[in-house]
C-alpha positions in Angstrom: -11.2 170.5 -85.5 -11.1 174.0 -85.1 -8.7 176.0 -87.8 -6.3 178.5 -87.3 -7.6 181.9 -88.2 -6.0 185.1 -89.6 -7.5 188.6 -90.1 -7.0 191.0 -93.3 -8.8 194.1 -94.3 -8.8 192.5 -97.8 -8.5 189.3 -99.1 -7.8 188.8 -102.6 -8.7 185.1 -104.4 -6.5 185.0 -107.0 -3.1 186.7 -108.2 -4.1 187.3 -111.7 -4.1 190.4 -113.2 -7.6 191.7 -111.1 -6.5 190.8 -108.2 -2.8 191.8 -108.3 -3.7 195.3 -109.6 -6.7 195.7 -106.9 -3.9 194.7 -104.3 -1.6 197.3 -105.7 -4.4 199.6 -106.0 -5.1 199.4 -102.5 -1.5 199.3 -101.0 -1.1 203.1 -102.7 -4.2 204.5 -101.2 -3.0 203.4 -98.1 0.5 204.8 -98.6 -1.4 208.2 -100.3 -3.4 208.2 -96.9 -0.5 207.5 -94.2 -3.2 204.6 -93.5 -2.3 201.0 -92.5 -4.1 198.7 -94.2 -3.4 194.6 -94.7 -4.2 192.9 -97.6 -3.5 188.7 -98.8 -3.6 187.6 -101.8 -4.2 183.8 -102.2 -2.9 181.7 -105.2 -3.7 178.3 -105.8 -0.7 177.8 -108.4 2.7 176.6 -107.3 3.7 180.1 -108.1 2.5 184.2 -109.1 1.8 183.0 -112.8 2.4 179.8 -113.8 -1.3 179.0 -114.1 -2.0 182.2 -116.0 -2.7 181.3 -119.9 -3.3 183.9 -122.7 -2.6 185.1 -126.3 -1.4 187.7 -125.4 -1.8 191.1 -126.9 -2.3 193.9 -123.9 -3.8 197.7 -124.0 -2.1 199.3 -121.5 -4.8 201.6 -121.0 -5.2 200.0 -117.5 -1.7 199.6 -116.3 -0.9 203.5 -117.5 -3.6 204.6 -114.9 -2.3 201.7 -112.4 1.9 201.9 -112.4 2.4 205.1 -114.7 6.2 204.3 -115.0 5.9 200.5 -116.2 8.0 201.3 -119.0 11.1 202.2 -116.6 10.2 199.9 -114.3 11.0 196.6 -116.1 7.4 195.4 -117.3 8.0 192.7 -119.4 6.4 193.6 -122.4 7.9 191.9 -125.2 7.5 194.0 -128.3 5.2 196.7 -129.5 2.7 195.9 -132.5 4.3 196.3 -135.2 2.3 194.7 -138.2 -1.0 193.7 -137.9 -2.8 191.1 -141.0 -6.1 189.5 -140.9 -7.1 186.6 -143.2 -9.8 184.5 -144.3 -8.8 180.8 -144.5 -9.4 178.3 -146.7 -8.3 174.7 -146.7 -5.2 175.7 -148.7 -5.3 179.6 -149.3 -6.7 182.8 -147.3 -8.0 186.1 -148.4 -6.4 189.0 -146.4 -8.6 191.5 -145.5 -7.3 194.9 -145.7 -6.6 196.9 -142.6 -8.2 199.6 -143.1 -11.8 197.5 -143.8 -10.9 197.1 -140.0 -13.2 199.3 -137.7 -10.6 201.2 -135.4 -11.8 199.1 -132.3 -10.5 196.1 -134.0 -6.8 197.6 -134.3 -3.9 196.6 -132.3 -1.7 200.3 -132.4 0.0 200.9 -129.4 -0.8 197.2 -128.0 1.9 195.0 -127.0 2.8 191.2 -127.5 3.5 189.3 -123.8 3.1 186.5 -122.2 0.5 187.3 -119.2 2.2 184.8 -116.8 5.6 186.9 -116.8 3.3 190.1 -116.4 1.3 188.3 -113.4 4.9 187.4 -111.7 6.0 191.1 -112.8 2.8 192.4 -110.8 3.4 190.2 -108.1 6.6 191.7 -107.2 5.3 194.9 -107.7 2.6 194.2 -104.9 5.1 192.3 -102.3 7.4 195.4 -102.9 4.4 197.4 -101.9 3.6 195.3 -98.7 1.1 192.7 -99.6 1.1 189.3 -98.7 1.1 186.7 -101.1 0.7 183.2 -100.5 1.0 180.5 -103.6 0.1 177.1 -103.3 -2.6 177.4 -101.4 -6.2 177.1 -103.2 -9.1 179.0 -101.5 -11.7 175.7 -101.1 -14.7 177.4 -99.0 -15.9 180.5 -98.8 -17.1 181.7 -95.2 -20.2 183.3 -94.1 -20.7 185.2 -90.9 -24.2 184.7 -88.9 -26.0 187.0 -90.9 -24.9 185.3 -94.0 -22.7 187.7 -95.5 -18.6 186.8 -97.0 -16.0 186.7 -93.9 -13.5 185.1 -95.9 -12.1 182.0 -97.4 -10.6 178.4 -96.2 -7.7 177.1 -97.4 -8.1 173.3 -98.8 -6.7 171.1 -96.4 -3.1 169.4 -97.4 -2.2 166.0 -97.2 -5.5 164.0 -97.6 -5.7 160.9 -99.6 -8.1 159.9 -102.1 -10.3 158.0 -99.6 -10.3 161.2 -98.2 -8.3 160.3 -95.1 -5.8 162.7 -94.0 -2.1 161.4 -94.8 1.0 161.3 -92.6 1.6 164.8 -94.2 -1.6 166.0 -93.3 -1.9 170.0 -93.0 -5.5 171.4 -92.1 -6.4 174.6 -94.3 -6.7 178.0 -92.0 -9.6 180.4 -92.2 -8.9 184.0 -93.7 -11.2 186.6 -92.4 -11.7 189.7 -94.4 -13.8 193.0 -94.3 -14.0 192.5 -97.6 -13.0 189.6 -99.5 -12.2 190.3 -103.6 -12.8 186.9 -105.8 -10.5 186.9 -108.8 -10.4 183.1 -109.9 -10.5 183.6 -113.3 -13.0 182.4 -115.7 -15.5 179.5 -114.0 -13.7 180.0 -110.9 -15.6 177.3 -108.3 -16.0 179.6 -105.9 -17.4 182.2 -108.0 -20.2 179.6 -109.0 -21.5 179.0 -105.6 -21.9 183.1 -105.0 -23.4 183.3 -108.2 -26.3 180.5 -106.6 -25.8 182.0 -103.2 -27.0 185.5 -103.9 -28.7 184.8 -107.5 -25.6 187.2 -108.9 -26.9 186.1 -112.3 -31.3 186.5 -111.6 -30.9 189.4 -114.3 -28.5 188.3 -116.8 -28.1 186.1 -119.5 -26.1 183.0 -119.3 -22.5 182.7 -119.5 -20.6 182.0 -122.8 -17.3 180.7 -123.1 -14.5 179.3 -125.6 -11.7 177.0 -125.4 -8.4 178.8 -126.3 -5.5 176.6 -127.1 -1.8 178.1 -127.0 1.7 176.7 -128.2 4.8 178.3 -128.2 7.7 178.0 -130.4 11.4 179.0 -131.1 11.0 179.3 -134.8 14.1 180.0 -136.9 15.6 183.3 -136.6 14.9 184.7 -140.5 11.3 183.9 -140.0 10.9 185.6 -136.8 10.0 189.3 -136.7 9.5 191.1 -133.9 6.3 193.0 -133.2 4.2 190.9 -136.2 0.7 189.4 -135.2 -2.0 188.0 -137.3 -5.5 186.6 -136.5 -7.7 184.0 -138.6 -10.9 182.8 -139.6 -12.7 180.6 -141.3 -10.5 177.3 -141.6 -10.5 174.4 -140.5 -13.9 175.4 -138.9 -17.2 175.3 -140.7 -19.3 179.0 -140.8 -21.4 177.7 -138.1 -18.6 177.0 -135.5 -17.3 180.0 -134.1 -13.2 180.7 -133.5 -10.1 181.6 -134.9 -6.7 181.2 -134.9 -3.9 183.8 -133.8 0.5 184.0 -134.5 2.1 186.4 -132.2 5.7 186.8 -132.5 6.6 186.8 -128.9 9.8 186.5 -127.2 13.5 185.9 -129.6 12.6 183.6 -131.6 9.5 183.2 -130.4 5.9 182.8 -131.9 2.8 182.0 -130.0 0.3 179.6 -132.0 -3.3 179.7 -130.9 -6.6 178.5 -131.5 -9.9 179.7 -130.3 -13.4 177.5 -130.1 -16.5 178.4 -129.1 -18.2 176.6 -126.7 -21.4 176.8 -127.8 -20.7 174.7 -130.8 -23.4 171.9 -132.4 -21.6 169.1 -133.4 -20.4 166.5 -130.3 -18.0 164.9 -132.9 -15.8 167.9 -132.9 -12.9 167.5 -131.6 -11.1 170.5 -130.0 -8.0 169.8 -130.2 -7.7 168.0 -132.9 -8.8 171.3 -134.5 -6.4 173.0 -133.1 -3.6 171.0 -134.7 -5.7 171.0 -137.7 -5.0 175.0 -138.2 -1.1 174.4 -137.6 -1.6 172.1 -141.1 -2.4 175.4 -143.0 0.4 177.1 -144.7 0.3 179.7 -143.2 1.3 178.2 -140.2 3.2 175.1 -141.4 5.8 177.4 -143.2 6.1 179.8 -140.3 6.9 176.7 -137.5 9.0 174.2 -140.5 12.1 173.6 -138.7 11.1 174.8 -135.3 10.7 173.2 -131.8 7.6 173.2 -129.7 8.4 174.2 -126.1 4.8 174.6 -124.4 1.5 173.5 -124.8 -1.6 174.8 -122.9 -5.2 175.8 -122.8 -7.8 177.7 -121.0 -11.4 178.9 -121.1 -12.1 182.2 -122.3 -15.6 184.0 -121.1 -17.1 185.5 -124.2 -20.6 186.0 -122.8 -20.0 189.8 -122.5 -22.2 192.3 -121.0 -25.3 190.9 -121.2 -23.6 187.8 -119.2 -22.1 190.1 -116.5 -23.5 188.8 -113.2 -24.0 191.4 -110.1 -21.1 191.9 -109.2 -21.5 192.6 -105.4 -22.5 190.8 -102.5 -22.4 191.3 -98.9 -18.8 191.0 -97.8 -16.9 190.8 -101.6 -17.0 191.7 -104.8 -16.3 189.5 -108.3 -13.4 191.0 -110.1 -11.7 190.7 -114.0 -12.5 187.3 -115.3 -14.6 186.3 -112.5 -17.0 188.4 -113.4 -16.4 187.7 -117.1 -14.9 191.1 -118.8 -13.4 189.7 -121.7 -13.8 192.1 -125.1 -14.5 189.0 -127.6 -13.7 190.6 -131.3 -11.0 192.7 -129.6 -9.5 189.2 -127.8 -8.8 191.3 -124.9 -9.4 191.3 -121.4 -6.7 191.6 -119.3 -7.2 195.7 -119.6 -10.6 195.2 -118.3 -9.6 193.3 -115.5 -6.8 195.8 -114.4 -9.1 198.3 -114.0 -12.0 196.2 -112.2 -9.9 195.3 -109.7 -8.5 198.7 -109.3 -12.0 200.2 -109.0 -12.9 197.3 -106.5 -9.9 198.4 -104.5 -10.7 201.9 -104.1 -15.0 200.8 -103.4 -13.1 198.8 -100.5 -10.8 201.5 -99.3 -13.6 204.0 -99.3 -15.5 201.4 -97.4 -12.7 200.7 -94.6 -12.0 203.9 -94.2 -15.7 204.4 -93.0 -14.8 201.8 -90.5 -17.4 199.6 -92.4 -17.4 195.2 -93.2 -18.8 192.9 -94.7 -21.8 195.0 -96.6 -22.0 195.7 -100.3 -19.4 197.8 -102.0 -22.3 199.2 -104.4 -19.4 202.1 -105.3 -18.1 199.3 -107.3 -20.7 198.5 -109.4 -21.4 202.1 -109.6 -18.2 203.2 -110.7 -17.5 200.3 -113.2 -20.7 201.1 -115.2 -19.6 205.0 -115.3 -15.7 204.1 -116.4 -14.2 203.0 -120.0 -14.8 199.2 -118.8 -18.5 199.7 -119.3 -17.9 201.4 -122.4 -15.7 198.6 -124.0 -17.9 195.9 -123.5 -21.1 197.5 -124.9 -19.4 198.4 -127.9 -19.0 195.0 -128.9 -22.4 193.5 -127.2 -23.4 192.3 -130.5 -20.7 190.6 -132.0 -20.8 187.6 -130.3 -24.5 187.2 -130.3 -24.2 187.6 -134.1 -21.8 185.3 -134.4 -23.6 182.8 -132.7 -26.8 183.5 -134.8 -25.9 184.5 -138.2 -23.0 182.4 -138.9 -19.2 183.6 -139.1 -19.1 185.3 -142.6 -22.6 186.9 -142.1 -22.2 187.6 -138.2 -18.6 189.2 -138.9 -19.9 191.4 -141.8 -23.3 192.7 -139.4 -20.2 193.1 -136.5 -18.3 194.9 -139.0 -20.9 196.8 -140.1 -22.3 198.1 -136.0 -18.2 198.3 -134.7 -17.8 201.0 -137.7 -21.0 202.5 -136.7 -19.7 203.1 -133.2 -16.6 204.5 -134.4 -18.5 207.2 -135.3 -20.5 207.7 -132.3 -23.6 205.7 -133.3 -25.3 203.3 -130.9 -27.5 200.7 -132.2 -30.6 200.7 -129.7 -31.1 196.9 -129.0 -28.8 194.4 -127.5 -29.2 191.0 -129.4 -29.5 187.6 -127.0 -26.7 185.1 -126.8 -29.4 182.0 -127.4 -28.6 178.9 -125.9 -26.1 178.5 -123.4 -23.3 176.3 -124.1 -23.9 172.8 -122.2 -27.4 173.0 -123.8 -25.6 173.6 -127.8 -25.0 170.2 -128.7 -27.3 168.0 -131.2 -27.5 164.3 -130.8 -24.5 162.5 -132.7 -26.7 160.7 -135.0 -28.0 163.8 -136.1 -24.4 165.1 -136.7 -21.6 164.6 -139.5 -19.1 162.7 -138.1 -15.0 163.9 -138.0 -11.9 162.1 -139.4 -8.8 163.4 -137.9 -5.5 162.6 -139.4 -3.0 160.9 -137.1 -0.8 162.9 -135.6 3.2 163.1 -137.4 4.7 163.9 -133.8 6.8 167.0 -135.9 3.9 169.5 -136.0 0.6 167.7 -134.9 1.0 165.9 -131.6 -2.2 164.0 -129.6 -2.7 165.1 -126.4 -0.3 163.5 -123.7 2.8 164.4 -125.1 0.9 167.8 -125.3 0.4 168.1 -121.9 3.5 166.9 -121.1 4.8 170.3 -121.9 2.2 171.9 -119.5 4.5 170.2 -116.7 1.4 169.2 -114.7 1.9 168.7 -111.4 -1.4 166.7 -109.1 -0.3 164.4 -106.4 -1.7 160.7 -107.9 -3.1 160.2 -103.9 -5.3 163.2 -103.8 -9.4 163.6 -104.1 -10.8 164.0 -107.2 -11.0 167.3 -108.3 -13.2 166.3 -110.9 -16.4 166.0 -109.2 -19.7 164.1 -110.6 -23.2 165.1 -109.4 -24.7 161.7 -110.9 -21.7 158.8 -111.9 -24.4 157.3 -114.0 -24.7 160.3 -116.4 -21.7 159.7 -119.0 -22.7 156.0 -119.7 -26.7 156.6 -119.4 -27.1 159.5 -121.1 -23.7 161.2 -122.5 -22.5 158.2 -124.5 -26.1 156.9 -126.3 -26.9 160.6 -127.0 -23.7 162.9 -127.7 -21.5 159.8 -128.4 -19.3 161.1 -125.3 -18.5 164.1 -126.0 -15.9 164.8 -122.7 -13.6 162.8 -124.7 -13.5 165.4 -127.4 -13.9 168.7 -126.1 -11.1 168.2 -122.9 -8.0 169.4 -124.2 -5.8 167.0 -122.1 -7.3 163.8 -122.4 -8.9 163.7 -118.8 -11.8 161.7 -120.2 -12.3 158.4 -121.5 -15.1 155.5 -121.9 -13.0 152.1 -121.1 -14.8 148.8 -121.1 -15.1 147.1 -117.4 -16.2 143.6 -117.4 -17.9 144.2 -121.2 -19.6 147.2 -120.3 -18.8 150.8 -120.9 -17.2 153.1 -118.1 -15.9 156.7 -117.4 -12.4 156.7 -116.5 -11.3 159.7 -115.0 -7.9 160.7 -115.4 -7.5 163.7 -113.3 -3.8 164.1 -113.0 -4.0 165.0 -116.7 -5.9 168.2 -115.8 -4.4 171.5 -117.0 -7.5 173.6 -115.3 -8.9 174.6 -118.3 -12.5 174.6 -116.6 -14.2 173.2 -120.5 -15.7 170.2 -118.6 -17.6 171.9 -115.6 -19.0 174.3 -119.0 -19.7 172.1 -121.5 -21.0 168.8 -120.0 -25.1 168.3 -121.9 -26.5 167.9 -117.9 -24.3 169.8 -116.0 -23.1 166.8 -114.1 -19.5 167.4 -114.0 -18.3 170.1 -111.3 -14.7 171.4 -110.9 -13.5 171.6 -107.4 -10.1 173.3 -106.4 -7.4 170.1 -106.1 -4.9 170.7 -103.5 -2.8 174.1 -103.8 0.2 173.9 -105.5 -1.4 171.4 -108.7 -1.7 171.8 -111.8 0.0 173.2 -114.8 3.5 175.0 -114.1 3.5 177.1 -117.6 6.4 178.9 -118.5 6.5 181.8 -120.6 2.7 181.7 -121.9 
């Protein structure tokens, strides 16, 4: 059937914080101008927010140049760095390491504890206010190509069709969004993203993508432990020197701590469990102390990109541009990105303004990339180019020390020539189980350890149980053939929300797919050995509903 259509000058994928500051961005150079100019923003959470997940500690560097007066304008930053401790765990004890060993990259002055989501919904208002349309619930499922092949825009995913893929009584057909310029701002692994990236070989000259798996809880601690404006960051414990992470404890709102966890992907051994890790660090005194007596009110998790600069795809294409996390412009040992995106998508938005303006669509926005490799963006990310890589390679004690020793380098204005390779990419990390120490986890005690569905019970979830499977396989012979004799399954250990589980069926062993658990966290479509499993966009609206993370 043919779709209803709609025309923009700009459509934006995505109201995270690229996409709602290029929006905003956009609005005021057409207000500067006296120019009319339309722009949509399209959200596939039930609402501006709730599927946003971070630590998080922001630089406003971004939202200064963006919204000057965000201070007076209600922002909702929580509480300015106050105290900043970093330790070295053990099983029992940790080593602090003195501040001032820090290089000044790695310091969190003038940074501010939030929670992105209410920052997102903040910007959202900001934008609406400013005359942009935004639409949640409804998840951009196809991109569109004009006859010459270049981006005209995005589909909405039909509503209302069963898992037999039959359309239901409900049944709503998805419209067609046409653009100029269409801005994709899905986020880390967004699925649309992937199939420009093969489209238009965005990634012929870069090295492959490099993730982690960031877990967040937040707590209402008791009031004499809480104290405003405190952070601290770990590592070490309960990961081995060749698994890269850390843990992080922001004091956030009243009362308030955030507990995370950090993993990266690109880890060896297919017994690890993620999550289990996770509660694992909570165990540590340092943390058990802090959350004795207090009540856990969400639970989440979420990708991270960590590949850096050497991972950055092209970032235009004929008709769009890739935008904030997208694109991948996450500062690793900083643990930063959202700054990054801001200003991406505000440089985007002014590449596409110059563009309109020239009464041009549907090229390249080459001002973009242009710009982007001339502003502090640029700057950020190759100061830390090596850190991960060294990580990665040298261990965490011996990696952090080399880091240390090229972040203090910079600080003085020296540039180390070469750029070191990530190695393998993440799906391709894993050793075969037998190969592998195997993992004991201790039962959860349901008052500060808790397994994974009453975890996710706190995400509030939301997926229609007669939908399609967002959870796509390429081959459904995969997990049982080759995942299970090899890797011992490792889906079941490195989803954070118990999405995946070998049953027995008639004696023999089975994937069962539980996608209504799915929190969106994207770990399976990056981590699966053959690259089998592919994330899809479910129907708009699904998904986690987090509140206050």
């Amino acid at each position: 059937m043919q779709r209803d259509s709609m025309h923009y000058d700009v459509v934006i994928v995505g109201a995270g914080p690229s996409g709602l500051a290029a929006a905003i961005r956009l609005k005021q150079l057409a207000e500067a101008e006296q120019r009319e100019i339309n722009v949509c923003v399209l959200e596939k959470a039930s609402a501006v927010g709730t599927h946003i997940l971070s630590g998080a500690i922001v630089d406003p560097i971004a939202l200064n140049e963006l919204l000057p007066d965000w201070k007076n304008q209600g922002l909702p930053f929580h509480s300015e760095v106050k105290e900043d401790r970093f330790f070295w765990l053990t099983e029992n004890g940790k080593v602090s390491i003195p501040h001032v060993l820090l290089p000044p990259l790695m310091k969190n002055s003038e940074a501010y504890v939030v929670s992105l989501g209410q920052v997102c919904e903040w910007l959202g208002a900001q934008a609406e206010a400013l005359g942009v349309e935004i639409y949640p619930g409804f998840a951009a499922a196809e991109i569109l190509y004009d006859e010459q092949g270049r981006v005209k825009g995005v589909a909405t995913g039909d509503m209302g069709v069963g898992k037999n893929g039959e359309p239901k009584p409900e049944y709503t057909q998805g419209m067609e969004l046409h653009a100029n310029y269409t801005l994709f701002a899905e986020g880390v692994r967004g699925s649309l993203t992937r199939q420009l990236e093969e489209r238009f070989e965005l990634r012929k000259d870069a090295q492959d993508p490099h993730y982690g798996l960031g877990f967040k809880e937040l707590w209402r601690i008791k009031p004499a432990k809480y104290r405003k404006g405190h952070i601290s960051h770990t590592l070490g414990w309960p990961l081995d020197n060749q698994t890269g992470g850390g843990g992080f404890i922001y004091h956030q709102g009243e009362n308030e701590v955030a507990i995370g966890f950090v993993v990266h992907l690109n880890y060896k051994n297919p017994h690890l469990s993620l999550f289990d890790e996770f509660q694992r660090f909570k165990t540590h005194p340092l943390v058990r102390d802090l959350l004795e007596g207090g009540e856990r009110l969400s639970y989440g998790a979420r990708a991270i990109s960590e590949g850096g600069i050497q991972s950055l795809p092209k970032l235009t294409f004929p008709g769009g541009a890739l935008i904030g996390c997208a694109a991948g412009m996450v500062n690793v040992p900083r643990i930063k990105g959202s700054h990054n995106a801001v200003k991406s998508g505000m440089l985007a938005a002014e590449a596409a303004f110059a563009a309109l303006g020239e009464e041009r669509a549907n090229d390249e926005l080459v001002r973009y990339s242009e710009q982007l490799k001339k502003s502090w963006v640029w700057q950020d990310l190759d100061k830390v180019r090596n850190v991960k890589p060294a990580l990665s390679r040298y261990g965490t004690l011996a990696g952090m020390a080399y880091a240390g020793f090229e972040l203090w380098l910079g600080s003085f204005g020296v540039r180390l020539p070469w750029t070191l390779p990530h190695g393998k990419a993440d799906h391709d990390s894993l050793v075969p189980a037998s190969e592998a120490k195997a993992i004991t986890y201790a039962k959860p005690d349901g008052v500060l350890t808790f397994d994974r569905l009453s975890s996710i019970a706190l995400s509030n979830i939301s997926h229609e149980d007669d939908q399609p499977n967002h959870l796509t396989l390429k081959d459904a012979s995969i997990p049982v053939a080759y995942n299970l004799p090899i890797f011992a399954a490792p889906e079941q250990r490195y989803c954070p929300a118990g999405v995946y589980e070998i049953i027995q069926d008639h004696g023999q062993p089975k994937l069962l797919i539980n996608s209504q658990n799915c929190i969106h966290c994207k770990t399976c479509d990056i981590k699966d050995p053959k690259q089998n499993i592919v994330w899809v966009t479910p129907e708009g609206g699904s998904g986690p509903c987090y509140i206050g993370m």
